[in-house]
N, C-alpha and C positions, 0 to 999 in steps of 0.2 A: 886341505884334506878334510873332506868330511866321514863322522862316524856316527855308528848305528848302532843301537843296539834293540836284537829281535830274539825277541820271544817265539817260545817255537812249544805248540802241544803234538804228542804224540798220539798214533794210531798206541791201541793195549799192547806191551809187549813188543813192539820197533824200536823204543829206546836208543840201545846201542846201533841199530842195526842205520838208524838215521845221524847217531851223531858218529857213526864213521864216515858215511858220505860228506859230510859239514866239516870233514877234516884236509878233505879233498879240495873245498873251494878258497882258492888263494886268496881272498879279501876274508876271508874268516879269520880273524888273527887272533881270539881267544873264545874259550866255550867250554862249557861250567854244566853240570848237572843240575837240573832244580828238582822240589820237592814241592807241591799244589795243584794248583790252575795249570801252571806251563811246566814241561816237562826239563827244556834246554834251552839256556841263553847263550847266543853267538854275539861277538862282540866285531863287526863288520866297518872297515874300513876302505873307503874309495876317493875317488875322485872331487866328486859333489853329491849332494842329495839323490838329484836324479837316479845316479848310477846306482848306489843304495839303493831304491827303488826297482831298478832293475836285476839287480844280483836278487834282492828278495823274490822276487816274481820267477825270472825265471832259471835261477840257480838252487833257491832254498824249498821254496812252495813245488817244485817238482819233483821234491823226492818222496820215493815209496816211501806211506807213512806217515809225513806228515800231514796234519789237520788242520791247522792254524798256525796265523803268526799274525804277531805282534809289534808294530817295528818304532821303537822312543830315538830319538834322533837330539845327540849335543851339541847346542849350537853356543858356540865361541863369539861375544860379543869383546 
């Protein structure tokens, strides 16, 4: 299993409106409020990188509001 974890900046003011959607996607398995640079950190869980990749594209980067992401990736040696 690989895991991900993205950084995500908001549109002013989408905040919550964005981290209810990001509750909705079933590889999101934790997500935490920030305070800086980035607004929310989701802590993303799949299959392999790739797929990671592909839930960031186009599951997270598609929602109303957000503006960036950020995606650090654990790799288990």
């Amino acid at each position: 299993m690989a895991v991900g974890f993205v950084l995500i900046s908001t549109e002013p003011t989408k905040e919550r409106q964005v981290y209810q959607k990001l509750l909705k996607i079933e590889e999101v398995v934790e997500l935490y409020p920030l305070f800086g640079d980035y607004d929310l950190i989701a802590k993303v869980e799949a299959k392999d990188y790739n797929t990671i990749g592909e839930i960031v594209v186009s599951k997270i980067r598609t929602i109303d509001g957000v503006r960036t992401t950020k995606t650090l990736t654990k790799i288990s040696f």
